[in-house]
DRENSEKE-960584 format. One record per residue: x negated, y, z negated of N, C-alpha, C, CB in turn; residue in three letters. Coordinates in steps of 0.001 Angstrom, whole numbers, plus 500000, padded with zeros to 6 digits. Atoms other than C-alpha are relative to their C-alpha. Glycine has a CB too. Layout:
# DRENSEKE-960584
XYZXYZXYZXYZALA;...
This chain:
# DRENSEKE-960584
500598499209498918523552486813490422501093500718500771499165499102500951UNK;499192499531499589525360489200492248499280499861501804500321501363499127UNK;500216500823498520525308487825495816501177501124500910500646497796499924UNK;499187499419498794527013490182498702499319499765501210500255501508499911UNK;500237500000498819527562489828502346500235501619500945500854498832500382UNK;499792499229499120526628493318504499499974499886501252499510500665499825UNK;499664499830498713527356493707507821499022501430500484501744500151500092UNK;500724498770499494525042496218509938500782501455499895499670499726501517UNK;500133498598500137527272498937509850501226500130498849500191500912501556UNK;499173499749501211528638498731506345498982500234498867501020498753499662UNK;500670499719501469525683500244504541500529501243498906498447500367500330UNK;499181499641500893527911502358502651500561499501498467500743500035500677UNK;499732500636501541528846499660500506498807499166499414501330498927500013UNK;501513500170501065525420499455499218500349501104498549498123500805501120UNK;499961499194501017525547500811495893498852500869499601500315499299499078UNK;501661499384500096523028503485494813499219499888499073499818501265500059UNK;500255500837501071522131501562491806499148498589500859501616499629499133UNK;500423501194499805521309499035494020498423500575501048501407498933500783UNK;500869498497499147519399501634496330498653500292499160501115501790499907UNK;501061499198500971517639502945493526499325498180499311501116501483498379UNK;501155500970500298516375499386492511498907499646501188500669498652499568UNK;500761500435498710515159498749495873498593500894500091501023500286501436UNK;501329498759500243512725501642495424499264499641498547500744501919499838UNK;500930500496501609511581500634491964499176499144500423500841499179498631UNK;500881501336499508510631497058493753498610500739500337500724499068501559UNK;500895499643499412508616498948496192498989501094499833500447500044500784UNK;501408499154500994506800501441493539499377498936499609500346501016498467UNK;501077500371501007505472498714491546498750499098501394500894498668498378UNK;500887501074498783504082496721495428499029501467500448501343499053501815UNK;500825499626499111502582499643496988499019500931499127500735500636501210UNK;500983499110500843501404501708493815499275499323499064500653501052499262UNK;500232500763501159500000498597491609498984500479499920500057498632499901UNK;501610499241500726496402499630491882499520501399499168499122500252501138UNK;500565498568500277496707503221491367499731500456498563500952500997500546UNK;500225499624501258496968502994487992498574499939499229500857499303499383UNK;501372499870500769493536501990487404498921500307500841499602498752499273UNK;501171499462499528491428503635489778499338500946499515500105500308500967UNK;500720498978501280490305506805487648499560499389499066500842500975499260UNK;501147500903501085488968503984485121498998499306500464500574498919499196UNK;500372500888499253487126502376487546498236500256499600500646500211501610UNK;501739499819500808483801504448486392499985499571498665499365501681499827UNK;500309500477501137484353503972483008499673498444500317501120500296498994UNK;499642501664499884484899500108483515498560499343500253501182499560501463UNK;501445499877499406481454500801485530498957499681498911499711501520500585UNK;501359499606500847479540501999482733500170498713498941500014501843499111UNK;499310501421501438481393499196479807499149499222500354501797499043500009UNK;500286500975499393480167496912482507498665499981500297500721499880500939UNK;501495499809499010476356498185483052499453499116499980498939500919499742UNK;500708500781499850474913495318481999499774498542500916500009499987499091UNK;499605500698498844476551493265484637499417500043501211501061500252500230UNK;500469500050498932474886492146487765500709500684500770499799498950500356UNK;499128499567498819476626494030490919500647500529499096500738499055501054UNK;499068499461500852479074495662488593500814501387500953499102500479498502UNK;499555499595499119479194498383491212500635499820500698499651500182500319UNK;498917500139498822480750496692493677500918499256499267499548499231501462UNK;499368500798500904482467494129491044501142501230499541498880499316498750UNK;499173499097500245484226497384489958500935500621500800499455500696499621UNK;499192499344498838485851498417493082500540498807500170499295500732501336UNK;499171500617499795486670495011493512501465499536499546499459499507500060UNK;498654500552500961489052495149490612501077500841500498499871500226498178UNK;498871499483499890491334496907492332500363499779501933499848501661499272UNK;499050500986498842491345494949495845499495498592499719499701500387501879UNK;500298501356499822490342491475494631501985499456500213498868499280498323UNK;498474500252499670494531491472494619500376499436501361500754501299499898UNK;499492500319498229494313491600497940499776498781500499499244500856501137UNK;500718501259499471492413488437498254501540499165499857498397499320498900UNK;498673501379500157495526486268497094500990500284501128501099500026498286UNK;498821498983498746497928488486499152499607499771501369499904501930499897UNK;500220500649498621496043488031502016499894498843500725499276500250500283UNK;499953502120499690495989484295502057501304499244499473498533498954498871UNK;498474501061500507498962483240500359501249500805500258500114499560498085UNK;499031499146499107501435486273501779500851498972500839499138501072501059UNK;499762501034498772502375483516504615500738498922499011498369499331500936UNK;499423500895500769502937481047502199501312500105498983499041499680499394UNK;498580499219500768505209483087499973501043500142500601499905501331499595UNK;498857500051499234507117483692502645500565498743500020499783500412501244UNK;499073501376499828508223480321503196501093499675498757498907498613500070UNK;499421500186501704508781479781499279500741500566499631499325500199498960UNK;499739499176500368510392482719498926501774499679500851498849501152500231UNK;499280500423499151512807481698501705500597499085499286499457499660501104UNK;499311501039500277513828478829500332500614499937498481499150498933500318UNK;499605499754501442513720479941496290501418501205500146498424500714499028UNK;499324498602499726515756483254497411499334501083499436501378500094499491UNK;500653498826500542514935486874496868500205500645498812500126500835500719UNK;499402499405500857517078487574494012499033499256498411501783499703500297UNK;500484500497500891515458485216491758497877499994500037500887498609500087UNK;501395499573499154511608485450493750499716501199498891500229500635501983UNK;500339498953500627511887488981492286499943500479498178500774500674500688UNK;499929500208501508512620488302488545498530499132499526501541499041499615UNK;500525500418500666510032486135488038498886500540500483500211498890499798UNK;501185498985500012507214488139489816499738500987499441499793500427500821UNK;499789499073500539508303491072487994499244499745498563501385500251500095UNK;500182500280501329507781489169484830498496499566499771501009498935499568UNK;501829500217499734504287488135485812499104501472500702499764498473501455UNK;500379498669499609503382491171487174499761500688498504501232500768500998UNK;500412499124501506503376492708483331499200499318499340501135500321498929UNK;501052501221500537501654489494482031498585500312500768500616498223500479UNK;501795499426499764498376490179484468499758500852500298499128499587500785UNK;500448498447499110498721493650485583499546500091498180501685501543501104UNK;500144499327501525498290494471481746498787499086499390501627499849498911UNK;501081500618500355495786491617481206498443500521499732500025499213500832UNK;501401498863499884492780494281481537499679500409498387500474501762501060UNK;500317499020501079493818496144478364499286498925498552501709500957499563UNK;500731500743500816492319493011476093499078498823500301500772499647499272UNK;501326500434499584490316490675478346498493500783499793500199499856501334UNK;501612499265500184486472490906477029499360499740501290498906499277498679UNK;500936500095498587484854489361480344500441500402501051499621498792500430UNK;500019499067499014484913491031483293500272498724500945498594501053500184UNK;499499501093498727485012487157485285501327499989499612499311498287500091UNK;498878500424501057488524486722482715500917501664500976499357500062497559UNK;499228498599499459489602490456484282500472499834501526498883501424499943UNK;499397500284498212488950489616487966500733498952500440498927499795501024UNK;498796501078499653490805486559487426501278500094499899499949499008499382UNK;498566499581499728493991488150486333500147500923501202500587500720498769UNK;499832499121498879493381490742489016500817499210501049498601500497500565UNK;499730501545498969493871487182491589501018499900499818499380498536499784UNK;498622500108500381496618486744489799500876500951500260500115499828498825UNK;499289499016499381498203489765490069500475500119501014499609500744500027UNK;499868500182498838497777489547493430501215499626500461499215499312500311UNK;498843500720499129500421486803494144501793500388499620499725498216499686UNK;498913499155500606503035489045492023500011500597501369499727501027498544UNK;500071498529499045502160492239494216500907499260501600497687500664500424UNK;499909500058498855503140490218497407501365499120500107498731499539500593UNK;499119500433500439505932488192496180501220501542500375499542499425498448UNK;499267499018499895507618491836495610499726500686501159499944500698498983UNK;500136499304499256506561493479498451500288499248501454498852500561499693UNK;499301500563499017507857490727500924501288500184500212499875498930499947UNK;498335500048500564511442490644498787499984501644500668500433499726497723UNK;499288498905499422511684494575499456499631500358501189499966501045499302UNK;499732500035498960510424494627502979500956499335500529499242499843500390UNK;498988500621499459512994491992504003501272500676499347499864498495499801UNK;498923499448500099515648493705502004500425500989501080499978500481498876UNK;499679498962499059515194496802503590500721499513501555498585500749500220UNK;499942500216498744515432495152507029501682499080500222498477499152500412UNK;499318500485499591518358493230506181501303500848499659499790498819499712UNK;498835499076499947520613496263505213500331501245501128499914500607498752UNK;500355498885499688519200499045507278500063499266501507498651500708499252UNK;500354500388498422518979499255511350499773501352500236501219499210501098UNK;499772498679498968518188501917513709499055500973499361501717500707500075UNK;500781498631500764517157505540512292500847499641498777500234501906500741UNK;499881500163502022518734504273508818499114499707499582500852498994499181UNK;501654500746500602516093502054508501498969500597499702499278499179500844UNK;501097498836499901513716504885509480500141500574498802500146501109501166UNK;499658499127501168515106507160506839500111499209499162501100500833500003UNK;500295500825501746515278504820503673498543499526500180501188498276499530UNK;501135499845500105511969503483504683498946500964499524499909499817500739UNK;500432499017500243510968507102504597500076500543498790500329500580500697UNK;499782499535501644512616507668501415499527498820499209501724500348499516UNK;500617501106500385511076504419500326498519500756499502499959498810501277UNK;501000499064499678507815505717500914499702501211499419500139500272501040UNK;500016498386501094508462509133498915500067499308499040501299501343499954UNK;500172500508501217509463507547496399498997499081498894500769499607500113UNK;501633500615500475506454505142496074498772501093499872499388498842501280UNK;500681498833500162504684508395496107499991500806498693500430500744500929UNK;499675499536501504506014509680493233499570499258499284501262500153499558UNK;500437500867500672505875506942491594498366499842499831500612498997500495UNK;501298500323500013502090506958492535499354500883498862499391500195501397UNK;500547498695500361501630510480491322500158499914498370500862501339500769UNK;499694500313501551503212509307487634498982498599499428501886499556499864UNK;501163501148500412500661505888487803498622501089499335499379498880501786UNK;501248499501499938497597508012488871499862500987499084499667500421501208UNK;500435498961501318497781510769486413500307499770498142500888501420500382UNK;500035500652501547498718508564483416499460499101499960501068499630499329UNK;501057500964500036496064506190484333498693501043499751499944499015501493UNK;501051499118500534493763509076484255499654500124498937500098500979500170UNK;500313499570501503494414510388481030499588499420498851500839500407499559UNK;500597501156500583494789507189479625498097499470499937500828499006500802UNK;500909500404499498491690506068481077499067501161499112500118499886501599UNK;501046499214500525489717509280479628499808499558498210500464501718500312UNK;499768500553501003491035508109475921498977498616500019501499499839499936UNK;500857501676499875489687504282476796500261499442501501500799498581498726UNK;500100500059498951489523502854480035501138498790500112498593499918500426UNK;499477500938499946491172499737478931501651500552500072499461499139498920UNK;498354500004500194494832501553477942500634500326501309500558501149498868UNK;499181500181499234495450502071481353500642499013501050499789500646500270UNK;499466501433499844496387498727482035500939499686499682499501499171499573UNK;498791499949500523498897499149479951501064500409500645499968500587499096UNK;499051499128498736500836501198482710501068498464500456498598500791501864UNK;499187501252499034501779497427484493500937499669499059499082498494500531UNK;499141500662500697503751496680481704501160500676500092499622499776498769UNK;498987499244499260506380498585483622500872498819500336499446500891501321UNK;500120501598499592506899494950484956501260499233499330498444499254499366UNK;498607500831500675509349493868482293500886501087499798499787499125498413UNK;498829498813500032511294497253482426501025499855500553499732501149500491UNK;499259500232498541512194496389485698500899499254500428499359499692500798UNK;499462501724500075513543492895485178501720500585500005499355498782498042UNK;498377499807500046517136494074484165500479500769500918500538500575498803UNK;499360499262499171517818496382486909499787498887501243499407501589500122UNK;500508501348499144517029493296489054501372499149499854498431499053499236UNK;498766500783499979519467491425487513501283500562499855499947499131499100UNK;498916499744500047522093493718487009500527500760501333500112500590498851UNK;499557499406498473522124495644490749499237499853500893500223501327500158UNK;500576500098498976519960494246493009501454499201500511498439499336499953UNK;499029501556499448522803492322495467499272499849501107501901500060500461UNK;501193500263499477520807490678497968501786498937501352498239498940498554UNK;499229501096499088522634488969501391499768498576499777499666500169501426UNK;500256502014500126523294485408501693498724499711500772501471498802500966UNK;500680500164499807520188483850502101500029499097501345499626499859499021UNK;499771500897498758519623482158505522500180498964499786499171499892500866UNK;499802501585500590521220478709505604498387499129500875502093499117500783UNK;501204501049499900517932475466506055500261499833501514500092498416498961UNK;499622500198498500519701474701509403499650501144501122501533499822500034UNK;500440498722498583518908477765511137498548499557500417499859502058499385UNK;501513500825499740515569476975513347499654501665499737499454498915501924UNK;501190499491500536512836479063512033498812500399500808499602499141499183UNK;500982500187499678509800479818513805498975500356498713499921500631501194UNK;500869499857501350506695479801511098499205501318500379498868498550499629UNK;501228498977499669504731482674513035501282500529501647497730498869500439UNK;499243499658498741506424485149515627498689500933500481501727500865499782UNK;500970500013499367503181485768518069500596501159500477499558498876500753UNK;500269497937499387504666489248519308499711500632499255501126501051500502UNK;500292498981501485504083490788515912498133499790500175500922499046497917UNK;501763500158500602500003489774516019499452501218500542498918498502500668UNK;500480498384499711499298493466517763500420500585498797500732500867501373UNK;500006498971500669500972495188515073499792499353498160501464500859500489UNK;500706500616501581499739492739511931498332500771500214499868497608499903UNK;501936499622499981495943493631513610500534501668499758498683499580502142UNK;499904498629500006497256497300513518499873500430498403501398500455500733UNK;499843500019501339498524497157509702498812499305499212501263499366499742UNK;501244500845500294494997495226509137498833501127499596499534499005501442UNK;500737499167499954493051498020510420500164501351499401499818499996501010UNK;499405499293501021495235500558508974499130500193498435501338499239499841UNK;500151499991501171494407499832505648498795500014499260500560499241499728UNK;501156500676499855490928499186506356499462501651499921499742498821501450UNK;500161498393500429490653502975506938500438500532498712500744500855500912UNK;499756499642501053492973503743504365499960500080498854500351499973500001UNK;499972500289501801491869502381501066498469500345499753500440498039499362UNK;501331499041500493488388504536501416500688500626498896499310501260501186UNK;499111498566501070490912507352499457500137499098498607502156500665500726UNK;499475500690501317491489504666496351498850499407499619501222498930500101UNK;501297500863500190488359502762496523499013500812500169499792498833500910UNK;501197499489500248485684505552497103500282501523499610499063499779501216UNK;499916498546500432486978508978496067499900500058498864501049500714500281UNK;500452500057500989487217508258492328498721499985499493500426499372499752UNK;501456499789499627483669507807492526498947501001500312499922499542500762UNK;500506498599499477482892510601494399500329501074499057500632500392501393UNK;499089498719500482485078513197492199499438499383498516502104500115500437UNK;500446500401501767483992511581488409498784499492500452501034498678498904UNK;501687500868500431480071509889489202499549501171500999499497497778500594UNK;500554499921499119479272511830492000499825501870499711500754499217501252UNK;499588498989500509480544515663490972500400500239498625500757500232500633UNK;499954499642501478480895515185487382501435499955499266499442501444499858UNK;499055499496500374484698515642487042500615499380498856500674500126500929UNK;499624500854501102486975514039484485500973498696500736500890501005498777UNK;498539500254499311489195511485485367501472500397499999500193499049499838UNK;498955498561500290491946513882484513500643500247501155499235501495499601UNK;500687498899499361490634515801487066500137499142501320498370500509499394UNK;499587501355499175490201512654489597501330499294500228499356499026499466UNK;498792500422500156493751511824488921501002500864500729500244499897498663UNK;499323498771499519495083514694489212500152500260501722499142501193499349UNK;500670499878498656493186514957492901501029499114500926498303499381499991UNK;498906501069499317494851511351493861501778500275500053499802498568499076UNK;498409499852500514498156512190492373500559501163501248500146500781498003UNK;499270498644499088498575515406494863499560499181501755498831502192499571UNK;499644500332498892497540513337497760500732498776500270499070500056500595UNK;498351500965500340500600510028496714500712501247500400500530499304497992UNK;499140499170499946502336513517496783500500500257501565499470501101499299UNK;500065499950498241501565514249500445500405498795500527498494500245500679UNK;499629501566499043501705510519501418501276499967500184499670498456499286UNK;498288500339499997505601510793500163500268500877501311501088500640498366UNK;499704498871498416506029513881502643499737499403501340498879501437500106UNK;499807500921498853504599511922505440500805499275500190499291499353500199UNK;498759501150499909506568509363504959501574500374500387500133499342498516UNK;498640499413499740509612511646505137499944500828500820500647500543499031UNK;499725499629498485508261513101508582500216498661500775498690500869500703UNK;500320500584499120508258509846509991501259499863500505499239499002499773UNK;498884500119499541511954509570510704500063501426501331501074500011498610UNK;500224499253498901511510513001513048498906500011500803500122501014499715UNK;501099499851498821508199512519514758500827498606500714497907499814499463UNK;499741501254499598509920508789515666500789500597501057500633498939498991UNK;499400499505499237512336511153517635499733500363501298500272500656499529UNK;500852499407499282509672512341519700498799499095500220499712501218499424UNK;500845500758499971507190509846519662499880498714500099499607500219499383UNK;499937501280499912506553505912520238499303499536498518499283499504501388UNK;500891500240501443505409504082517214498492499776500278500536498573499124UNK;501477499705499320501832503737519393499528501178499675499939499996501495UNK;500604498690500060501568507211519694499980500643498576500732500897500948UNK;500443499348501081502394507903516101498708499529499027501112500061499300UNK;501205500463500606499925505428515047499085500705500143499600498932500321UNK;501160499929499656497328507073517127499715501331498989499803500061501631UNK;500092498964500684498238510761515433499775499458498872500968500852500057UNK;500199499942501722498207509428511601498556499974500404500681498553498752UNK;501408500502499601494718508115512481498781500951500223500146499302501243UNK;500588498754500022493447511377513577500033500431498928500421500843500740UNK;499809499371501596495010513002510352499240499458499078501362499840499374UNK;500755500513501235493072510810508356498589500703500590500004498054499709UNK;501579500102499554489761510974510385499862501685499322499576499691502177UNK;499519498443500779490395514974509749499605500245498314501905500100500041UNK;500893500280501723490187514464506295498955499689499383500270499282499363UNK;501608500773499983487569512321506172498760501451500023499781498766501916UNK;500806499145499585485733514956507544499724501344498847500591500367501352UNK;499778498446501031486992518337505432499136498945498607502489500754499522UNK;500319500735501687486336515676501955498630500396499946500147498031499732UNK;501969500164499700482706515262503620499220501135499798499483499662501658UNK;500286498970500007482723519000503515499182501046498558501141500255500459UNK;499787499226501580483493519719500300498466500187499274501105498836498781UNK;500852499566500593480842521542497880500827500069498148499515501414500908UNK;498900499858501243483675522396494924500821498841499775501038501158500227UNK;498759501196500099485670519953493587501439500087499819499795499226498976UNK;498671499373499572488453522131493365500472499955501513499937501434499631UNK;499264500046498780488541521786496917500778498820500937499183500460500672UNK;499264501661499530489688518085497007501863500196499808499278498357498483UNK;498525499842500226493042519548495795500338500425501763500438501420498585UNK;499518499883498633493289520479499797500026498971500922499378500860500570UNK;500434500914499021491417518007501505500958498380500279498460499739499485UNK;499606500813500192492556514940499732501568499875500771499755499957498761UNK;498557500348499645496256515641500611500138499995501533501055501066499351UNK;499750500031498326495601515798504322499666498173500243498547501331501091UNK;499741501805500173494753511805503627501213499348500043499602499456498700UNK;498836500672500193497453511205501807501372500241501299500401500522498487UNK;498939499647498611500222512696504838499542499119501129499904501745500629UNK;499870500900498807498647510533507584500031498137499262498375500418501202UNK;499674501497500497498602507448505411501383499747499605499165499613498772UNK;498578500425499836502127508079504570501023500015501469500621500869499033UNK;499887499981498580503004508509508369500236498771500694498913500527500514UNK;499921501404499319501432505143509189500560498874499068498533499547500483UNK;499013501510500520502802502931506560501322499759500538500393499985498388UNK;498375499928499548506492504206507278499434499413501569501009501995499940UNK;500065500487498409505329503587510849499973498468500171498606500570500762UNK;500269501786499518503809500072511033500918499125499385498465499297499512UNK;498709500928500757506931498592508374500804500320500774500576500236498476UNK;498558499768499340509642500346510321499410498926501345500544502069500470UNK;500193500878498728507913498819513568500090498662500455499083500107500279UNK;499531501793500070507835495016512407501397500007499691499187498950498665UNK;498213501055500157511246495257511581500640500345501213501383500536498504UNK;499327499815498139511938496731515000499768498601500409498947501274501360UNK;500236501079499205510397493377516821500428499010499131498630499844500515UNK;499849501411500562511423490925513931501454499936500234499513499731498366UNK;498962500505499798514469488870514272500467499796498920499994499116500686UNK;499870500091500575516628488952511858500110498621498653500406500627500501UNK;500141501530500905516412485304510318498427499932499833500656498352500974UNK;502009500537500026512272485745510618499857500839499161498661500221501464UNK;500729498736500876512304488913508127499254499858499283500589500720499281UNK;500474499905501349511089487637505165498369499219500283501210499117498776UNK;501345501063499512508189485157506908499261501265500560500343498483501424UNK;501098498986499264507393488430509493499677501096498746500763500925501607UNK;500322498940501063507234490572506458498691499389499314501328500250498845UNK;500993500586500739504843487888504657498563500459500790500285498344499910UNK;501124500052499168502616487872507759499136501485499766500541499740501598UNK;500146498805500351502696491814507288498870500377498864501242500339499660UNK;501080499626501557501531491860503549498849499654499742500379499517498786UNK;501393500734500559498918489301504192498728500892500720499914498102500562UNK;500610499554498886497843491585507430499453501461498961501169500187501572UNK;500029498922500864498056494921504859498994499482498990501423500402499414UNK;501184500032501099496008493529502053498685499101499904500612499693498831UNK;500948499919499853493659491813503688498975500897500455500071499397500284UNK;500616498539499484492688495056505362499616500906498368501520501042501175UNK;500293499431501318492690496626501166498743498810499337501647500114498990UNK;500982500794500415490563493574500494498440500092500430500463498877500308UNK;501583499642499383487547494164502703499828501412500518499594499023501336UNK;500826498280499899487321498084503034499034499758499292500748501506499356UNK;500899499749500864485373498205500106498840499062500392500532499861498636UNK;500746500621499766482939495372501156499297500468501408500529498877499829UNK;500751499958498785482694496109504841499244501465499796501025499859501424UNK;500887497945500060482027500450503823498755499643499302501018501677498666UNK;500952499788501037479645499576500395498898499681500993500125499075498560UNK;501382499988499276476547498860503080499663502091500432500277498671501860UNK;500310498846499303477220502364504710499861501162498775501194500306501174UNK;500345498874501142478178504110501275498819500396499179500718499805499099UNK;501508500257500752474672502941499819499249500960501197499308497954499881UNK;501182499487499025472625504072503378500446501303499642499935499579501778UNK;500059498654499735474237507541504028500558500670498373501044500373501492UNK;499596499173500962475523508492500321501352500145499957499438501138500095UNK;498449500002499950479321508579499246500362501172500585500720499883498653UNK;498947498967499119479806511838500586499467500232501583500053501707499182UNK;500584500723498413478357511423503729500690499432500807499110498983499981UNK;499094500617499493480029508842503984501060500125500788500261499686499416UNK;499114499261499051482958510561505015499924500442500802500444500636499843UNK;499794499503498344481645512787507581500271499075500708498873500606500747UNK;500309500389498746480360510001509619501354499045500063498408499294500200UNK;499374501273500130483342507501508860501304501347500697500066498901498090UNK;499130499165499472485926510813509888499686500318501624499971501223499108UNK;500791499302498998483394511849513027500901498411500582497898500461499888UNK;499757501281499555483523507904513800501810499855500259499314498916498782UNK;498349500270500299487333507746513303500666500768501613500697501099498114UNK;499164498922498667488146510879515853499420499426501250499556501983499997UNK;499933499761498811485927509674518363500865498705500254498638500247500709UNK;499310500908499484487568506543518620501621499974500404499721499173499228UNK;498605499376499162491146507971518874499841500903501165500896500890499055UNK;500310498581498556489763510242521556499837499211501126498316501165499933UNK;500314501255499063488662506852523342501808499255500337498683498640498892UNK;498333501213499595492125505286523045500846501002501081501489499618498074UNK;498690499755499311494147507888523815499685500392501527500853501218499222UNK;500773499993498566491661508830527121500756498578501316497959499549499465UNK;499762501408499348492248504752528198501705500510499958499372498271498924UNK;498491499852499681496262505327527357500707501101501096500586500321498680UNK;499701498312498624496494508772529963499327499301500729499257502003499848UNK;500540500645498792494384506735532281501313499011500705498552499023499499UNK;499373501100499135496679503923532559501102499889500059499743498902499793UNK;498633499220499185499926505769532749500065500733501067500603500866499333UNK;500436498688498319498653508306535277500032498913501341497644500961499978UNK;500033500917499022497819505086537199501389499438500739499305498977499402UNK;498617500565499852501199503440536754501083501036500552500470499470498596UNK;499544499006499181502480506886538088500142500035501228499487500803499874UNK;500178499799498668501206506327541158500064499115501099499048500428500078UNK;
């Protein structure tokens, strides 16, 4: 293992080998689903004879979340004590074992069970490269690699989602095959990840740091909005408008594109803005969207709409990660990061459950207006209460 000690202001002697793995980690954590959402109708139809299959089908791409959101916390600890260098080799290696499990499981219970599985991969890696980040980076560095973090998981999205498409139009099953990225990854792991000395047992610990529970409920709700765009637009754009998944791919792929761009304003709005206030703007940007999607008549016109999604969702991720590592202490990273992932994908876990009542009443595209309408007025409510009770404190 290649073990180094950095110092806060010696990120220089980070290598960009080591740089550039750190971003690989955090393509395969934040883009794992994307690869099979454009199959998600097919999978539908394979599956018609299946009870619920509808919603059973959307679940296959946050039942992940279920593990993540409950055992996140727990990982952390484990993860702590196994280290990150080795943590990340063997999730990696399981990560290709059930992300790929799709392309020859016959039952659909046998599918959502590797999905579960998957799960405790996805969060494994996505603890290891939040705490990295936090333990090389400070300040507006942090901001900016986060940001370039963030692009780069974008890209990366835009190369899932449109070769899960295509795949997916061929057979639904080969794009499953995508996760098997998983063991690619493994050797750049072991040959340039270097990872700080791991905290020594003696240091005291707290298991939960209680100032972070505002911005875990934030990253909760976050996501809760955000994973309409992954969980009901495929749907809309291939069952609903006819398109291909191609075509659906294509759609997603240009708004990962935008998300990266957000992500690489968030280092200059941070200049100008509190991480509150940028929360409140992404939030709008989405609702916005929401709205135009709801609009739409052409399906050519999702190539606009969609990407005004993707830019405020890349906005608030960079936002709410850079923000926990603002308040976390540096010996709590890898536990406040857990708390994070479990706070993030339990919010990807129940979109789809808490919306499918409203998507059934008002219709998937509908849906959007009222869930965009709903969205603005409630930032219109916050930020009203926040000018109230500064104006006050003014006076």
């Amino acid at each position: 293992m290649k073990q180094e000690v950095f110092s806060e202001n010696d990120l220089h002697k980070i290598s960009k080998l080591t740089k550039f793995t750190l971003l690989l980690i955090a393509m395969t954590t934040m883009m794992s689903n994307v690869a099979i959402i454009t199959a998600l109708p097919h999978l539908q139809e394979s599956f018609s004879h299946v009870d619920n299959i509808e919603l059973l089908s959307r679940l296959m791409i946050t039942l992940p979340s279920l593990s993540i959101a409950f055992l996140a916390p727990l990982l952390g600890h484990v993860i702590h004590k196994v280290g990150k260098y080795h943590s990340a080799i063997v999730a990696l290696f399981l990560f290709g074992v059930f992300g790929s499990a799709g392309a020859y499981l016959e039952s659909i219970d046998m599918i959502l069970l590797s999905r579960l599985l998957f799960g405790v991969t996805i969060a494994v890696l996505m603890i290891v490269s939040t705490s990295l980040v936090g333990d090389y980076f400070k300040g507006e560095a942090r901001g900016k690699f986060m940001g370039m973090q963030s692009a780069f998981v974008s890209l990366g999205g835009i190369v899932f989602v449109l070769g899960g498409g295509i795949l997916s139009d061929i057979n639904w099953r080969y794009s499953f095959g995508i996760y098997l990225i998983g063991f690619i990854l493994i050797p750049f792991v072991i040959k340039f990840l270097c990872v700080k000395t791991e905290i020594s047992d003696d240091e005291v610990e707290a298991d939960f740091n209680s100032s972070l529970i505002g911005i875990y409920l934030l990253a909760f709700l976050l996501m809760i909005v955000f994973y309409i765009l992954p969980t009901q637009m495929p749907f809309l754009i291939v069952s609903h408008f006819g398109a291909s998944s191609t075509v659906a791919g294509g759609i997603i792929a240009l708004a990962f594109l935008s998300n990266g761009i957000g992500a690489l304003s968030f280092s200059k709005l941070k200049k100008s803005f509190s991480f509150e206030t940028i929360y409140i703007i992404g939030m709008l940007i989405i609702g916005i969207g929401f709205i135009l999607i709801g609009l739409v008549r052409d399906v050519n016109l999702f190539f606009l709409t969609a990407p005004i999604l993707g830019f405020g969702g890349g906005v608030l991720m960079t936002n709410i990660s850079v923000w926990m590592l603002s308040k976390a202490h540096h010996s709590k990273r890898v536990k406040s990061s857990g708390y994070l992932t479990s706070s993030l994908f339990l919010g990807q876990f129940f979109s789809p459950i808490l919306f499918h009542p409203f998507v059934s009443y008002f219709g998937i595209q509908d849906f959007f207006i009222v869930s965009g309408i709903f969205l603005a007025i409630v930032v219109g409510v916050v930020t009203m209460l926040r000018y109230n009770v500064a104006f006050k404190l003014r006076q």
